[in-house]
C-alpha positions as YAML, in Angstrom:
chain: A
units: angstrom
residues:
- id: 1
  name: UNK
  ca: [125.57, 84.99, -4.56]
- id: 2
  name: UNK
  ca: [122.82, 83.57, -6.17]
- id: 3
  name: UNK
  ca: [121.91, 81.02, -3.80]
- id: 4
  name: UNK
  ca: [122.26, 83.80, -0.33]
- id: 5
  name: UNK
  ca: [119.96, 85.81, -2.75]
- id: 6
  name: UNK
  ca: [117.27, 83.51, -2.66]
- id: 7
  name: UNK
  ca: [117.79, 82.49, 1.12]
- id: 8
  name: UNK
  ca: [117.34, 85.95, 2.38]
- id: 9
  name: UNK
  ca: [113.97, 86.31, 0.12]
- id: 10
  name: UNK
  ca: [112.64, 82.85, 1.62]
- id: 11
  name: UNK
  ca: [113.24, 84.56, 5.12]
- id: 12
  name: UNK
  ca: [111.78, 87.96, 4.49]
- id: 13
  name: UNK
  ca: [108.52, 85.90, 3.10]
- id: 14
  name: UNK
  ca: [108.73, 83.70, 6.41]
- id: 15
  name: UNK
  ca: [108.94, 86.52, 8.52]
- id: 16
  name: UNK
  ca: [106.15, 88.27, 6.92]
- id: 17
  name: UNK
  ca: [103.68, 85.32, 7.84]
- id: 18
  name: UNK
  ca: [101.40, 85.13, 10.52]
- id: 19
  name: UNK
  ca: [102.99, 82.30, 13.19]
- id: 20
  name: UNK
  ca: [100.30, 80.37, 14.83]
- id: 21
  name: UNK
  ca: [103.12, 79.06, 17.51]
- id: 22
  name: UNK
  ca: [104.66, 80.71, 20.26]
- id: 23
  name: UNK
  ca: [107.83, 78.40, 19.62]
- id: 24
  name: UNK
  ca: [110.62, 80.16, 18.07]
- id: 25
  name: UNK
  ca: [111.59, 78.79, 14.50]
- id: 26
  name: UNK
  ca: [115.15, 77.19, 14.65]
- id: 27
  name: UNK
  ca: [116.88, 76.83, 11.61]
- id: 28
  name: UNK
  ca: [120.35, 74.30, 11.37]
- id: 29
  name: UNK
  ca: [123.32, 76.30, 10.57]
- id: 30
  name: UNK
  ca: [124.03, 74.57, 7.62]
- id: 31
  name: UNK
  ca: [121.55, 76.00, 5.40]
- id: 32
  name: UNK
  ca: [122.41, 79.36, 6.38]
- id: 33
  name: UNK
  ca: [125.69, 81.18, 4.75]
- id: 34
  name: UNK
  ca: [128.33, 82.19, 6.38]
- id: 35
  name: UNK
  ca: [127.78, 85.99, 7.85]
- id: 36
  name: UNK
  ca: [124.12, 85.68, 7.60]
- id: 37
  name: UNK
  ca: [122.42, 86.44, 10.81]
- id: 38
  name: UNK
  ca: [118.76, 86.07, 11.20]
- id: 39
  name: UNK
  ca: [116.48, 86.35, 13.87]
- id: 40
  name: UNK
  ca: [113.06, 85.55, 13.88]
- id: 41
  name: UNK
  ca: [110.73, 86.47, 17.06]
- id: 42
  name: UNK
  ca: [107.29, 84.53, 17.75]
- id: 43
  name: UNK
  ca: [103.90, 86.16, 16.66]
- id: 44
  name: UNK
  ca: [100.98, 86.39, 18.39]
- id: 45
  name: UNK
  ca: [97.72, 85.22, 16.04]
- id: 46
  name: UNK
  ca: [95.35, 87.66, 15.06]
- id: 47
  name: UNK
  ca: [91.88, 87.16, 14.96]
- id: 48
  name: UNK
  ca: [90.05, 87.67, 11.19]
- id: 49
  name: UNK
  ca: [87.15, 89.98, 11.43]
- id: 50
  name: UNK
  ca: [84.74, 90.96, 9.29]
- id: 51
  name: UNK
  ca: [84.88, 94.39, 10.18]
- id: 52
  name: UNK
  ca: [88.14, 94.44, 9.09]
- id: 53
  name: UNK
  ca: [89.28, 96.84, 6.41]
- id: 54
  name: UNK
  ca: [90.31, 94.17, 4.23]
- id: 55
  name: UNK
  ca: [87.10, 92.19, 4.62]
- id: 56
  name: UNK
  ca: [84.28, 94.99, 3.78]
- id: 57
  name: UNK
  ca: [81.32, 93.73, 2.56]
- id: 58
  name: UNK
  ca: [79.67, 95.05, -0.56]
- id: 59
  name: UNK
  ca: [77.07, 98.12, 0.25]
- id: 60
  name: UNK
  ca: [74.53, 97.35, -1.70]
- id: 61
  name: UNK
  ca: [70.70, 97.91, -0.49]
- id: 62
  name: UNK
  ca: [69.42, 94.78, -2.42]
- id: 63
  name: UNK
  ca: [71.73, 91.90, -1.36]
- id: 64
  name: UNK
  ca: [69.63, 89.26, -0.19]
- id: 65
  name: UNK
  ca: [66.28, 90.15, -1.99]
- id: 66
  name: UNK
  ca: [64.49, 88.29, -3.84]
- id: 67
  name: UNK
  ca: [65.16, 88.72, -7.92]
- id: 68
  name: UNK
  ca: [61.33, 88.58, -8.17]
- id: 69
  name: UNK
  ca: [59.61, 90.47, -4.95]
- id: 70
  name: UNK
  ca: [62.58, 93.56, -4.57]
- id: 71
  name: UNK
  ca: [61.60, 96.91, -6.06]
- id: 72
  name: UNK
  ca: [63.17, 97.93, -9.72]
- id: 73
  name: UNK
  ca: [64.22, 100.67, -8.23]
- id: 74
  name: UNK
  ca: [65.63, 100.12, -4.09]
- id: 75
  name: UNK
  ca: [64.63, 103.59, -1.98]
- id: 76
  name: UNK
  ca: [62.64, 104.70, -4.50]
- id: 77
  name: UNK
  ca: [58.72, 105.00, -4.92]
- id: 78
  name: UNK
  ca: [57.08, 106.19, -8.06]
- id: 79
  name: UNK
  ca: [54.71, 108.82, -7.39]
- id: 80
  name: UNK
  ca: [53.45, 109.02, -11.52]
- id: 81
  name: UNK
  ca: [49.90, 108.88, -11.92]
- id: 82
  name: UNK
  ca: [48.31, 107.53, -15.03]
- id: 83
  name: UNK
  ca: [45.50, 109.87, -15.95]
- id: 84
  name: UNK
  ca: [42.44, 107.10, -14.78]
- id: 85
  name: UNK
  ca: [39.21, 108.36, -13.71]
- id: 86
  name: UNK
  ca: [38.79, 107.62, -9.98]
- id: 87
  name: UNK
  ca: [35.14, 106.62, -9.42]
- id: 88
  name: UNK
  ca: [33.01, 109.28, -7.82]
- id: 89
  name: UNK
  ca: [30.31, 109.25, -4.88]
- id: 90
  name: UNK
  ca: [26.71, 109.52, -6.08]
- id: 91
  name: UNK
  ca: [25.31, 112.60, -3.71]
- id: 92
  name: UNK
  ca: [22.00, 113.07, -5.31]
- id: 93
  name: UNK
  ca: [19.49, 110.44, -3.16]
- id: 94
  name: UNK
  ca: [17.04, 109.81, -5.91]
- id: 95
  name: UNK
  ca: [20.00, 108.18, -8.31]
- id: 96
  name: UNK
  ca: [20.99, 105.72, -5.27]
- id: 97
  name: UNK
  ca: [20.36, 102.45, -6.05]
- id: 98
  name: UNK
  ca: [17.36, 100.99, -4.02]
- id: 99
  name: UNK
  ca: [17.66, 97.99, -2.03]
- id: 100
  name: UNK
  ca: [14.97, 95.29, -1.45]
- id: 101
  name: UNK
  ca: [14.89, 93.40, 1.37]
- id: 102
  name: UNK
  ca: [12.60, 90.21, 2.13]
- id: 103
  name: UNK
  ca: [10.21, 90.87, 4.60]
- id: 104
  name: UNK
  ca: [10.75, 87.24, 5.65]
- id: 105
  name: UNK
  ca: [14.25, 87.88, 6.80]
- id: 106
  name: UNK
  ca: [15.64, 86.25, 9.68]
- id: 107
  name: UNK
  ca: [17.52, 89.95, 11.03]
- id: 108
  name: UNK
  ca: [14.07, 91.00, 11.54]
- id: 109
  name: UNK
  ca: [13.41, 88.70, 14.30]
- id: 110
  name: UNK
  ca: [15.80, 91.34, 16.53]
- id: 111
  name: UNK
  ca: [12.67, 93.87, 16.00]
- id: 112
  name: UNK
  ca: [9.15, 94.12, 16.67]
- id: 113
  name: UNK
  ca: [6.32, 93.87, 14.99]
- id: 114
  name: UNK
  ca: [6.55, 97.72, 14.01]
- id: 115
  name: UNK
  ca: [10.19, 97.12, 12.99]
- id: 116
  name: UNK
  ca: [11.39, 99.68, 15.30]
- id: 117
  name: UNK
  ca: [14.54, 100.60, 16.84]
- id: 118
  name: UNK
  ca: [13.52, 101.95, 19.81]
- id: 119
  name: UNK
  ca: [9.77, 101.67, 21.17]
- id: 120
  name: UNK
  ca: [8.22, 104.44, 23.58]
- id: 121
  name: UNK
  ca: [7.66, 103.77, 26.96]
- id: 122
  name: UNK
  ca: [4.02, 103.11, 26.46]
- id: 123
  name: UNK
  ca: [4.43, 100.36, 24.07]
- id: 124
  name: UNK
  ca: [7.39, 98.63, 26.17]
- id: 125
  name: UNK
  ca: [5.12, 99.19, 29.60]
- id: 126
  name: UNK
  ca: [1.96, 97.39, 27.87]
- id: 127
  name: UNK
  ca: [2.85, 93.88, 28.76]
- id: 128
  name: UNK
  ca: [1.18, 91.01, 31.29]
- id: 129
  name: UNK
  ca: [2.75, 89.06, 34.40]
- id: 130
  name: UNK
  ca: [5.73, 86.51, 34.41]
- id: 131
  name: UNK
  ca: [3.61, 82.51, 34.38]
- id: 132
  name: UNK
  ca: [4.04, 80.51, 37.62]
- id: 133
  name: UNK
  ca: [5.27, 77.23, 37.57]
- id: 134
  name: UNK
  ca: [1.73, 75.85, 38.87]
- id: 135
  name: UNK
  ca: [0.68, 76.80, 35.33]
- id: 136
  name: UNK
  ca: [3.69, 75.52, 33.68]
- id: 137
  name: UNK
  ca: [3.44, 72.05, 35.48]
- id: 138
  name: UNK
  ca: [0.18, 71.21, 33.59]
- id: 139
  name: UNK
  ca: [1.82, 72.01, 29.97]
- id: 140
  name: UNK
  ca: [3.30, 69.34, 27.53]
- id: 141
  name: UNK
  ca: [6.90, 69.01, 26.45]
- id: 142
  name: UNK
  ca: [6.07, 70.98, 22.82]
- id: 143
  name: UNK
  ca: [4.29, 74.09, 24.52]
- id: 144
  name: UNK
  ca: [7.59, 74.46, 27.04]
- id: 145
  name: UNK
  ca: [9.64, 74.01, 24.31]
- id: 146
  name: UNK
  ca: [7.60, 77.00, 22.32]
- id: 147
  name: UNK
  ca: [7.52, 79.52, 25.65]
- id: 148
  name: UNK
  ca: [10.72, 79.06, 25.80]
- id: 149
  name: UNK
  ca: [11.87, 80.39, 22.46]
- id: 150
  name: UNK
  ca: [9.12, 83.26, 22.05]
- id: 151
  name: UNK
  ca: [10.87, 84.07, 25.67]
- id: 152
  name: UNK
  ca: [14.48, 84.12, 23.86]
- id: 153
  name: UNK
  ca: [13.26, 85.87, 20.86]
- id: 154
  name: UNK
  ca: [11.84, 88.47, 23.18]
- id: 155
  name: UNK
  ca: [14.98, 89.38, 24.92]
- id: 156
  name: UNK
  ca: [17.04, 89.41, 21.78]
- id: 157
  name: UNK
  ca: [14.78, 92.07, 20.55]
- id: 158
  name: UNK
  ca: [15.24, 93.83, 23.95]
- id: 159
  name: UNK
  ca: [18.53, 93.68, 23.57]
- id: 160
  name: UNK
  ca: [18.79, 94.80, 20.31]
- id: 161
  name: UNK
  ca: [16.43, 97.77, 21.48]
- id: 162
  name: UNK
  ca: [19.04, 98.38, 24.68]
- id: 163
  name: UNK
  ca: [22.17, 98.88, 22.00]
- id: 164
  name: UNK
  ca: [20.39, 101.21, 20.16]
- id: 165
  name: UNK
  ca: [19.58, 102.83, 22.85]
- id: 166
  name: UNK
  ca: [22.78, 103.46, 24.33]
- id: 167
  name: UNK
  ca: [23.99, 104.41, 20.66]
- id: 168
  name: UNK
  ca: [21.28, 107.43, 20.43]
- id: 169
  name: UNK
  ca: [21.15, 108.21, 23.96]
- id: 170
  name: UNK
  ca: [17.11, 109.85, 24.35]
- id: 171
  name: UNK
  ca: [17.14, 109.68, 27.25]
- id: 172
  name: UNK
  ca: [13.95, 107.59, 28.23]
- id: 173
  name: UNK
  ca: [12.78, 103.80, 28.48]
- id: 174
  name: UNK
  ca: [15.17, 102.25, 30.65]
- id: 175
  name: UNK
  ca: [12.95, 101.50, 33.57]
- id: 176
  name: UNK
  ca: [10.22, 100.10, 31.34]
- id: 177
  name: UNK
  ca: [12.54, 97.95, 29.36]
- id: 178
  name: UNK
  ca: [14.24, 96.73, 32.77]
- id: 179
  name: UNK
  ca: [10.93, 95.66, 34.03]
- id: 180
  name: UNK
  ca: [10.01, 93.90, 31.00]
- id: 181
  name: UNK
  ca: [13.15, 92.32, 30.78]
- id: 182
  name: UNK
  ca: [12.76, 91.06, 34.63]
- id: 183
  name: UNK
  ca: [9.37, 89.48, 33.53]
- id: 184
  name: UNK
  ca: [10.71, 87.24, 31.06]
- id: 185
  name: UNK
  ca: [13.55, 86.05, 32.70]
- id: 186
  name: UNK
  ca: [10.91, 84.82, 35.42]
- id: 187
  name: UNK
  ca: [8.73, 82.92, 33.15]
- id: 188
  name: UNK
  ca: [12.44, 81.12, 31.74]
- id: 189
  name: UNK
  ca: [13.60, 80.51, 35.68]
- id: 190
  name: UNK
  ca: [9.89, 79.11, 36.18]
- id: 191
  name: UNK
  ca: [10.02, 76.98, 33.10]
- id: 192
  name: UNK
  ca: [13.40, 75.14, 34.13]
- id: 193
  name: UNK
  ca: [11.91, 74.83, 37.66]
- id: 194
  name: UNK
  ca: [9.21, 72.86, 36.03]
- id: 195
  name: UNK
  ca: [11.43, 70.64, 33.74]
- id: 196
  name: UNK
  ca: [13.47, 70.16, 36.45]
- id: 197
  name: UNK
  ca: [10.86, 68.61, 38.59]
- id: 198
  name: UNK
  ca: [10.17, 66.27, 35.94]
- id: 199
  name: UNK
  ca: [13.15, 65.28, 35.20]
- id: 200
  name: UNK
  ca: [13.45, 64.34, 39.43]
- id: 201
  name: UNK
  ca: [9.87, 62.46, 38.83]
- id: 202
  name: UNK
  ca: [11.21, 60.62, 35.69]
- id: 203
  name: UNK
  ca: [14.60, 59.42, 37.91]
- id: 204
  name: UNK
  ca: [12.55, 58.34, 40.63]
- id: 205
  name: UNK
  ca: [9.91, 56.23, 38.30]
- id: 206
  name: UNK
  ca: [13.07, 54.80, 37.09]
- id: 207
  name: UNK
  ca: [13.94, 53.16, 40.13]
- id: 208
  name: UNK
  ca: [10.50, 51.85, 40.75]
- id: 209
  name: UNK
  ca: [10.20, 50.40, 37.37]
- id: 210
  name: UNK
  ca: [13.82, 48.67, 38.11]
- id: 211
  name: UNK
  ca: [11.71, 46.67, 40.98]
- id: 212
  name: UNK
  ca: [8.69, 46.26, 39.39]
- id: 213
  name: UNK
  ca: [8.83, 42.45, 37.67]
- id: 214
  name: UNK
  ca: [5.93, 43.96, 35.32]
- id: 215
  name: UNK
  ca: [8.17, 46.39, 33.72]
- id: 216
  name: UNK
  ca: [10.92, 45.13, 31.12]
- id: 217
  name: UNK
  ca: [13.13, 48.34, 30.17]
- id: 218
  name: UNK
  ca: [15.71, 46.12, 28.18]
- id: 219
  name: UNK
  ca: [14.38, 46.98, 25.00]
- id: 220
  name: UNK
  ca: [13.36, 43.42, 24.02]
- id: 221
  name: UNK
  ca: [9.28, 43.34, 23.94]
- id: 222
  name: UNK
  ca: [6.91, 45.61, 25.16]
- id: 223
  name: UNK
  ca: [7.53, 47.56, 28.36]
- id: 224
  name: UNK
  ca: [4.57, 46.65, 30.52]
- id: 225
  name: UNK
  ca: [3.40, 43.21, 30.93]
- id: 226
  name: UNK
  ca: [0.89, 43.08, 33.19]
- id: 227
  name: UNK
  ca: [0.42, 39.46, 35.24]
- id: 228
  name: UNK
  ca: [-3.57, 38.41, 36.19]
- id: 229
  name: UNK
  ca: [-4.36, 38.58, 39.80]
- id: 230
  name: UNK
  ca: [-4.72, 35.25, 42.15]
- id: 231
  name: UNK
  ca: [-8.27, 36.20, 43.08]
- id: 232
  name: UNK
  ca: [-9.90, 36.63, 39.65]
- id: 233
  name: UNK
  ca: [-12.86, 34.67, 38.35]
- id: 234
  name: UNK
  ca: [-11.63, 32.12, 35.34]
- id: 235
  name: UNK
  ca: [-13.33, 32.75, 32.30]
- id: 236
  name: UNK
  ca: [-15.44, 30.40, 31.34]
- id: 237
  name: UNK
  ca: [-16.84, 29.25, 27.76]
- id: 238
  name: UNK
  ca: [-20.42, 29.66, 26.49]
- id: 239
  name: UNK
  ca: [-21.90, 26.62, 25.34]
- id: 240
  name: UNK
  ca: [-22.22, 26.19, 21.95]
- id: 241
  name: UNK
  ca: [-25.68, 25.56, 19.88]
- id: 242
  name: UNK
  ca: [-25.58, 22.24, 19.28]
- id: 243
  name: UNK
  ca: [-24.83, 21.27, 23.07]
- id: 244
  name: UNK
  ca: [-27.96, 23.08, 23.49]
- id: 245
  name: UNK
  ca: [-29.49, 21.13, 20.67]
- id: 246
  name: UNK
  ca: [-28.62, 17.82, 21.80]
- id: 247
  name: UNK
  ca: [-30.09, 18.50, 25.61]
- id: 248
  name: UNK
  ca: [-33.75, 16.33, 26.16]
- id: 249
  name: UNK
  ca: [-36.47, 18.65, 26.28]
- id: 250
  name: UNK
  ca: [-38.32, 16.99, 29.25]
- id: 251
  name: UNK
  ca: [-35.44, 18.32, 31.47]
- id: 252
  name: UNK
  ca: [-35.79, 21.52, 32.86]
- id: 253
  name: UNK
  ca: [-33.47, 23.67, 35.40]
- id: 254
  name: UNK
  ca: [-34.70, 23.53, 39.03]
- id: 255
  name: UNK
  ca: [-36.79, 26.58, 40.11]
- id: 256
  name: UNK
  ca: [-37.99, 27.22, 36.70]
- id: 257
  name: UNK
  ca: [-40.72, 25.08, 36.39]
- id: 258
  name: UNK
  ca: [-43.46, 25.80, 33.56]
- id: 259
  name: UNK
  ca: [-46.60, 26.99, 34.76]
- id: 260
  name: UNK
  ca: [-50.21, 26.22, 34.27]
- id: 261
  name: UNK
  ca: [-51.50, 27.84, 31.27]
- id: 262
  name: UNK
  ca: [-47.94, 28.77, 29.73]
- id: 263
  name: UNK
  ca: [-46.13, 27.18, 27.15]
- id: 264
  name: UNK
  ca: [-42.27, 26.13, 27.39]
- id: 265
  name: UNK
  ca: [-40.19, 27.98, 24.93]
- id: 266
  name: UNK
  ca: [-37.25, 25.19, 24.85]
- id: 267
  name: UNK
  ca: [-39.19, 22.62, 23.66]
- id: 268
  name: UNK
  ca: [-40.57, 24.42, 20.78]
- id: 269
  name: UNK
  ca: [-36.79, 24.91, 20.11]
...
């Protein structure tokens, strides 16, 4: 009895087992008592979840938060205030603190000499004519270079003028600021016109000095070497004072004979 006891408990435990197999599990008669019928029918498997009922995670707010960056208290803020004295605006303009500027600052190159914001009409109006490029063409590298940054300069503070403008809206100085503005982008189109022509000039000499044998642009030397024509005169040497010395007195050069009455020089010499 003992032994059928602990068969039947060893198939109740089997049966209660998920089966991975579709095969039916055959067991030999001869382990089985006599009268002992058991039947055991093939299990689909189930799938583990973790949605499960049996697999619920823990609900807690802080799992997965850092020990040292998660709040002491999760879903709570603390709204305690600790009594400090929050500073104050000063409202009285004669205890604001005053602040010096350098007149030598660069921002002041966006204004004029009045360091205005916006000029009057008058002021913008008063201005000359654009220069030509006939007049540029006859300036050096250094006063180009000058017109054109007193030219930039001038349209930064236009500019700076236009924003503050739009900003305060009074309604005036847009035509005279226009025009000026159209005037000094002349004189900048006119001043590339006229580095542009030298820089054509400078590409052309270029190729001539390539062809001239006179010119060495290697680097080695000086540049220009000029070469002595076919047709000019040899130079010739000045005889010295004692080949003049050692001449006889009594000879003289044709055409220059001494005349009655006068003395000859040389032979006093």
């Amino acid at each position: 009895m003992r032994d059928l006891r602990c068969t039947v408990a060893a198939l109740h435990n089997l049966t209660a087992r998920p089966v991975c197999s579709r095969h039916s599990i055959s067991i030999p008669r001869g382990h089985l008592p006599s009268g002992v019928a058991v039947r055991i029918t093939p299990q689909t498997p189930t799938s583990f979840l973790h949605t499960s009922p049996s697999c619920q995670l823990p609900r807690n707010r802080a799992r997965g938060a850092s020990a040292m960056r998660r709040k002491p208290y999760p879903g709570r803020v603390s709204l305690q205030f600790k009594g400090m004295e929050l500073p104050k605006p000063v409202m009285d303009p004669s205890k604001h603190t005053k602040v010096v500027t350098s007149p030598e600052h660069g921002l002041w190159g966006f204004f004029n000499k009045d360091k205005a914001a916006i000029p009057t009409p008058e002021e913008d109006h008063r201005h000359g004519r654009a220069w030509s490029v006939e007049e540029l063409r006859h300036k050096s590298w250094e006063d180009l270079h000058k017109l054109w940054w007193v030219c930039a300069k001038e349209r930064n503070i236009m500019a700076t003028q236009q924003l503050e403008r739009e900003r305060m809206k009074p309604g005036y100085g847009e035509a005279e600021a226009s025009s000026r503005d159209r005037l000094v982008r002349n004189t900048q189109r006119a001043i590339k016109h006229a580095l542009t022509e030298r820089y054509y000039a400078w590409q052309e000499a270029l190729k001539v000095a390539d062809s001239d044998p006179e010119i060495d642009l290697s680097g080695r030397g000086p540049a220009y070497n000029p070469k002595p024509f076919d047709n000019d005169p040899t130079p010739t040497t000045k005889p010295s004072l004692a080949e003049v010395a050692s001449e006889p007195t009594g000879k003289t050069v044709s055409g220059s004979e001494p005349q009655e009455g006068s003395t000859d020089t040389r032979r006093e010499l």
